[in-house]
N, C-alpha and C positions, 0 to 999 in steps of 0.2 A: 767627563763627557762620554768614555767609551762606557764607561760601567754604566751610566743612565741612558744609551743607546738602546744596548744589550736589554735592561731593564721593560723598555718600552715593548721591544722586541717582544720579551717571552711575554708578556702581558697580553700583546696582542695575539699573539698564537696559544695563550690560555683563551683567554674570552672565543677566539674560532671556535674551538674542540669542546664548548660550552653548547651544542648543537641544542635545540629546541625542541623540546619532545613533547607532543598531543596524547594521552595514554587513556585507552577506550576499551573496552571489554564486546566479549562474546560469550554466548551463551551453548554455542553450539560451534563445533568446527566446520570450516566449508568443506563441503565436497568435490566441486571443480570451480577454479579460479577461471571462466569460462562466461563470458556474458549472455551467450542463446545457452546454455546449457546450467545457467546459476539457476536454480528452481527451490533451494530453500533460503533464508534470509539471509543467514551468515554469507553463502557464496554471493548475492547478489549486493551486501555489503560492501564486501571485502571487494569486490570488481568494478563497482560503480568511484572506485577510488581510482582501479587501473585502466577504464578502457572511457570511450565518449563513441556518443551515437552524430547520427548528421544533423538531430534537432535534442531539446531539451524544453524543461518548463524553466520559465523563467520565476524571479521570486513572487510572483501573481498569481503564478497555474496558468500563465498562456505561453505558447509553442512559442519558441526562436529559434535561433539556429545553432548550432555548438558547432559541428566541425563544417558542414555546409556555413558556405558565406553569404548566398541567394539562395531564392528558390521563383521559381513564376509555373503558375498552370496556365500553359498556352492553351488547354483547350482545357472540362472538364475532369476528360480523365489520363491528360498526357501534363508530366511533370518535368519541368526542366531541374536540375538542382546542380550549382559551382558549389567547387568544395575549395576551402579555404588553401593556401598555397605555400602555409608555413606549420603544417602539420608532421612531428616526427614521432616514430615509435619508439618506443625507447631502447631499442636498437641504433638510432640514429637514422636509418632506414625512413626515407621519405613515403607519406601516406599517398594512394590514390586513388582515382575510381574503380580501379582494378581490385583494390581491398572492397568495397561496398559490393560491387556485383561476388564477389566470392563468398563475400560473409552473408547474404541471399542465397546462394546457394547452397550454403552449407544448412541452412533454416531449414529450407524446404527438401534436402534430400531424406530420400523414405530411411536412410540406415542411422541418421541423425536425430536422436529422440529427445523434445525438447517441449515447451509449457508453451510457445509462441508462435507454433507451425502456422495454426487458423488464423492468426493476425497476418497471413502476406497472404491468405487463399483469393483475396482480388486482384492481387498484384497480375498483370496477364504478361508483359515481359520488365527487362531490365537488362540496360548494354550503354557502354561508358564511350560516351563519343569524342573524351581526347580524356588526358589526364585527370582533367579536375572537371572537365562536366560529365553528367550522367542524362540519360532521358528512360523515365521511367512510369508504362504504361498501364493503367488500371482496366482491367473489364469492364466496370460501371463508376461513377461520380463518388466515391469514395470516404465518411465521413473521418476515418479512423488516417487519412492519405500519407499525413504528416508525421503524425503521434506514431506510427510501425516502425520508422526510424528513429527513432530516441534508443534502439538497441545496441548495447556498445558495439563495435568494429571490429574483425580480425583481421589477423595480418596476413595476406595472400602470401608474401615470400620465405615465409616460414613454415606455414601447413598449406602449402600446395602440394603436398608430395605425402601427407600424412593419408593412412589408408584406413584409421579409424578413429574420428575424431572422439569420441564416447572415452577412450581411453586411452590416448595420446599424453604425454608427461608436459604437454603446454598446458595443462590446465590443474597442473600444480606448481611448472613455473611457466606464470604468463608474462606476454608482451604484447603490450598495450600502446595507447597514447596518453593515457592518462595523468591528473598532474601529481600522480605517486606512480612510483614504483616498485615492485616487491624484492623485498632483500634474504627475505626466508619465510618459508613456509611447510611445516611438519605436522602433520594429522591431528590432533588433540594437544597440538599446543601453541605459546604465543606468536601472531605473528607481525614482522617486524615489514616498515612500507619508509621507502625514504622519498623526500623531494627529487623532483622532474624539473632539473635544470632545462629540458629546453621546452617545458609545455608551452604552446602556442598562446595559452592566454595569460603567460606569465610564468615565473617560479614560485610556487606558495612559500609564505613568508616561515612557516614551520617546519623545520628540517626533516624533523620525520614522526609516524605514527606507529604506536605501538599498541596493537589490538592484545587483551590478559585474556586469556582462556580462565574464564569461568563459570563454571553449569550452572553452579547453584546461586539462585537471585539475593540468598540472602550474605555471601561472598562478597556479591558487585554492593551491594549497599554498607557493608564493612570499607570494603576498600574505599569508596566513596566518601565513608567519614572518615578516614585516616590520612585524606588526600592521595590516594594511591592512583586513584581514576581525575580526570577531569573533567568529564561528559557522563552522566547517568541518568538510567530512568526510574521514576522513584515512583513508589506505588502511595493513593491518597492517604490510606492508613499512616506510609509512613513520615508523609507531610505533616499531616493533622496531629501525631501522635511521638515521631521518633525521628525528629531533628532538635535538636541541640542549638545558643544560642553563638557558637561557635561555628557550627554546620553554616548556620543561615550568614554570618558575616564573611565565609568566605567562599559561598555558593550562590547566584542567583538560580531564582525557579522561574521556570516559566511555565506555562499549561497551555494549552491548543487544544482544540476540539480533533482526536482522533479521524481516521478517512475508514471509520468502518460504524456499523453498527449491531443493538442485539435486538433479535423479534422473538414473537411466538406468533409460528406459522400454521395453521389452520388447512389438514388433509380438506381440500374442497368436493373429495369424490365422496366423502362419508358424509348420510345424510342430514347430523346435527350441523354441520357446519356452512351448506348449501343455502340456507335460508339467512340471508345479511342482515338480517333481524336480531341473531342469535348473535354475529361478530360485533352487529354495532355495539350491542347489549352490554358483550364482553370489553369491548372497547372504554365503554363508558364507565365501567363498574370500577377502572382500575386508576391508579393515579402515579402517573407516571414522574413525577418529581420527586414524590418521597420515594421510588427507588432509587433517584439520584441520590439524592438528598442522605440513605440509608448506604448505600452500596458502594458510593465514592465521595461520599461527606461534602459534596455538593459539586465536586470536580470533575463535571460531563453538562451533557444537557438533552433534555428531550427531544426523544425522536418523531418527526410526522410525517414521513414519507419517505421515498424508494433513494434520494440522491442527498448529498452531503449538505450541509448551510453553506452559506456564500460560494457553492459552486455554478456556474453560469447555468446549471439544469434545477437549482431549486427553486420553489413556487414558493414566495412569501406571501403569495395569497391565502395558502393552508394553513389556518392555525391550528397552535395546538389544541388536539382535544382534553377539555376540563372531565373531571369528573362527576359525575352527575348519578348517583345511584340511584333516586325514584324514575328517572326516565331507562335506567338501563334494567329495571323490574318490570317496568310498564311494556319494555318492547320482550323481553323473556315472557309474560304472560301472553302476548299478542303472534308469540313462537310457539306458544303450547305448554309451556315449563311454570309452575309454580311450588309450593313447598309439599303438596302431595305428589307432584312430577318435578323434580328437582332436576335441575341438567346437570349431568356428573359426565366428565370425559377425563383423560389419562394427557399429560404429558410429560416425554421424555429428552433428557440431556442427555451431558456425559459425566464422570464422576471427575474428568482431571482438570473441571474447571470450578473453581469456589464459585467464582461471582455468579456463575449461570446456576448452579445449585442455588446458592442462597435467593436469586431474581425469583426461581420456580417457590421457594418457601413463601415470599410476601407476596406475588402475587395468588398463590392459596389463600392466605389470609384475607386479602382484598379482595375477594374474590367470593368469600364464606360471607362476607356481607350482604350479597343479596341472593344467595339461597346456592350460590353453585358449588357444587363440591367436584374439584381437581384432585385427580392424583397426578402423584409424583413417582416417576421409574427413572432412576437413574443405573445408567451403563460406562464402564469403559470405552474408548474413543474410537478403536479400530470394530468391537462386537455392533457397539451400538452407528457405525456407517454401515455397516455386510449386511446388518439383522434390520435392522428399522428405517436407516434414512434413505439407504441406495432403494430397496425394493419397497418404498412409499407404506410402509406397516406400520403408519401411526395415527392419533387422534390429530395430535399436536405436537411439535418440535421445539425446543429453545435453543436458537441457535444466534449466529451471529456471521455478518458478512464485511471482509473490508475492500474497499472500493478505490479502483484507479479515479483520478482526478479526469479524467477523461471518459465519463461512465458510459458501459454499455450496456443500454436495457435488456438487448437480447438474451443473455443465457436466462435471468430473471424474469423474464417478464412474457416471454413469445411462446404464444400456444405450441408452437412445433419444440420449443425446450422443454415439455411438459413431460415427456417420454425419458423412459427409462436409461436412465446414462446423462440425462440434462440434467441441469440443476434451477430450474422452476419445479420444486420439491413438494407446494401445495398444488398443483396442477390447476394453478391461475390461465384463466383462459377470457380474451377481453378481444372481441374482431379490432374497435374502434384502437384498441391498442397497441395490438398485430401492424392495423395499416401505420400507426402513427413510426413505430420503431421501422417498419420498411422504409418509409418515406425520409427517416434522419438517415438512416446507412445511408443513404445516396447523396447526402449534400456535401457540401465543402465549404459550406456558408456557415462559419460558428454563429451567428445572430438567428441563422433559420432553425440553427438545429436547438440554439436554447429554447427558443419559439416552442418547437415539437416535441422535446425534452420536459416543458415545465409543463405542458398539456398533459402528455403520462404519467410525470409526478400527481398530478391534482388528481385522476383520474382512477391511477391502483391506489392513492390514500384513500377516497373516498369509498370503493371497491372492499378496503380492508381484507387482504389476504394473507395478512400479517396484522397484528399488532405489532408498530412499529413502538420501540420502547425507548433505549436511549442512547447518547451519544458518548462514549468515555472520552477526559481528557487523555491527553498524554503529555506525560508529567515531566522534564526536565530537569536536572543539575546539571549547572555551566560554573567554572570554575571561574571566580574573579579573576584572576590571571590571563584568563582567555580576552583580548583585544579584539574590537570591532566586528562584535558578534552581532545581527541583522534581522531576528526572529520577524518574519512573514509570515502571507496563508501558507507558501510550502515548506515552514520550516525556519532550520536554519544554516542548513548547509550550503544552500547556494551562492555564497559569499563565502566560501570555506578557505579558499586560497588567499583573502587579504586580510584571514585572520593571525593575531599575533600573542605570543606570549611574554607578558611582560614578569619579570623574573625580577 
């Protein structure tokens, strides 16, 4: 009996130290583990594991609350917000509203250089009227009110006394609340995140995560077939082409429609392009499936306007445009252009993207069908922003935009973005468009602002300031092993913590 006690014993304390390991890759190392200061993907990965904001998207794409418990606007632009009362940092160190007003301050201080300053420039004040409530004042009726806090948290009793955040050693070892925490972190290499026994919304069922440092995509897709990764992004070629019937029994794939997309943008100040005659022309000549169809073997989908599918700002009223080449000849000769005046104009990418080279190749081609001749200049990524995109010195652009679930027309779309330093890059200029996007900044009404959202979709699609072209999936491998995985519109991470690994 002692010896099958003992027996049971080590058994039990083998299967413990059998800890549960999530193993995910990076492409890039972060640069500060730092939530207002994570500005390339890797740090904002890596942090969105460590830190929580006072709201969050739910698996829908609509706002709830993550560390706030309530929230009520007592009046338009004054915000009550309770913060939850079982919040710890993983110090042990209890959360409060004293961390939310500091970690505002720290946003908007001038020595604090961050991607997120202009998202609090409504904010008019903020002052925490006991521990867990806040009231927090806007200048005007605010549409963005909610969504500004979904920024992770810092912790006031740790960098209240730090005299430069920019370069502070917490943002290479941070402290969070979040439901991981970091157990190492060293510059170009892997790093390792364990479970957050006291997260508030739980302890995630997975001991811990290990992010493989590796640059090169065709590494992560090795390690992917060898089972070395459990989560990977797979590109369509290598779906269509370079899985194995091995890969596929012990990987589900999933595909989603990307939050971004690719156009060719149309210089409005040059005078071929000023006449909508010539874009519809262009519009119509081209056929935008068979670049799905060619470019991602069918894994995306056509694009036809400024905002994402099934986000509460798209207009299913726009369809897509067919292609039609005697109507897109008839409107070129009606523009002035025929085969003795040919409309020939330039446009330019960059070299360190295949798919945007290859998109510029076929639509030449589609394009040589009804008489118009493109060129093609492609540049390097940093020459071709200095030399062509910043100081507007082109015909035309292929470029590409991805897009928060919470879209804002303004940088895109507002004649005042049109100036040098914006990024309304064909210098689209629409009054009736201007007032519409003032009129959404000011609500708080998500129903009014779809309303005035899917008016500006309908409005620059028909406008054509873009050729809107298409929409990429994004491609998933999830490891059969991986338990009560949830793929929604946001994904699948938002359920990440009641996932499990079945071994």
């Amino acid at each position: 009996m002692k010896f099958l006690i003992t027996s049971l014993i080590f058994c039990t304390l083998f299967v413990n130290m059998q800890a549960s390991t999530l193993n995910l890759s990076m492409s890039s190392s972060p640069s500060r583990l730092n939530p207002i200061l994570a500005n390339d993907s890797a740090s904002g990965e890596i942090s969105d594991w460590l830190f929580n904001g006072l709201f969050k998207y739910d698996k829908d794409g609509n706002i709830t609350t993550e560390i706030a418990s309530s929230y009520t606007f007592e009046t338009p632009t004054k915000l009550i917000v309770k913060l939850k009362d079982n919040v710890l940092w993983h110090d042990k160190e209890k959360l409060s509203s004293k961390d939310v007003v500091f970690t505002y301050e720290q946003i908007i201080s001038p020595t604090v250089f961050n991607s997120i300053k202009s998202n609090f420039s409504e904010v008019a004040s903020i002052k925490a009227l006991d521990d867990l409530t806040l009231e927090i004042i806007y200048k005007k009726p605010y549409f963005k009110a909610l969504e500004i806090w979904m920024v992770g948290l810092l912790p006031y009793h740790i960098l209240k006394d730090e005299k430069n955040l920019m370069t502070s050693s917490f943002n290479k070892n941070p402290i969070g609340t979040g439901s991981y925490k970091l157990k190492e972190f060293k510059t170009g290499q892997d790093i390792e995140l364990i479970a957050n026994d006291d997260f508030f919304e739980g302890r995630p069922k997975i001991d811990r995560i290990l992010y493989k440092f590796l640059p090169d995509p065709n590494t992560s897709f090795l390690y992917l077939k060898q089972n070395k990764l459990d989560i990977g992004s797979l590109t369509p070629m290598q779906v269509s082409r370079q899985l194995d019937s091995s890969f596929k029994n012990n990987f589900e794939i999933l595909n989603k429609p990307s939050f971004g997309f690719t156009y060719l943008g149309f210089n409005l100040e040059n005078p071929k392009f000023k006449d909508i005659k010539v874009r519809q022309a262009l519009s119509l000549a081209i056929n935008r499936q068979e670049l799905v169809d060619i470019l991602f073997f069918g894994y995306g989908e056509v694009c036809n306007g400024p905002f994402m599918p099934n986000s509460f700002a798209y207009n299913d009223d726009v369809k897509p445009i067919k292609q039609d080449l005697l109507k897109a000849k008839a409107l070129l000769k009606e523009a002035g252009y025929d085969e003795k005046n040919p409309l020939v104009f330039e446009v330019v990418t960059n070299t360190e993207n295949d798919i945007r080279v290859n998109t510029a190749q076929i639509l030449q081609y589609q394009l040589s069908k009804i008489g118009v001749q493109m060129k093609i200049r492609v540049m390097e990524w940093q020459a071709f922003l200095n030399t062509v995109v910043h100081p507007r010195k082109f015909e035309t652009v292929l470029l590409g935009w991805s897009l928060a679930l919470m879209p804002d027309a303004y940088p895109l779309w507002h004649s005042k973005s049109a100036k040098l330093g914006g990024f309304n890059l064909v210098n689209y200029k629409n009054e009736k468009v201007d007032e519409l996007i003032e009129k959404g900044s000011g609500t708080i009404n998500k129903d009014e602002l779809g309303a005035i959202y899917k008016e500006i979709f309908k409005i620059v699609a028909n406008d054509l300031p873009y050729l809107f072209l298409y929409i990429p999936d994004g491609i998933t491998a999830i490891n059969k092993k991986i338990e009560n995985i949830d793929p929604k519109f946001i994904g699948i991470m938002h359920n990440q913590k009641d996932w499990e690994i079945k071994e």
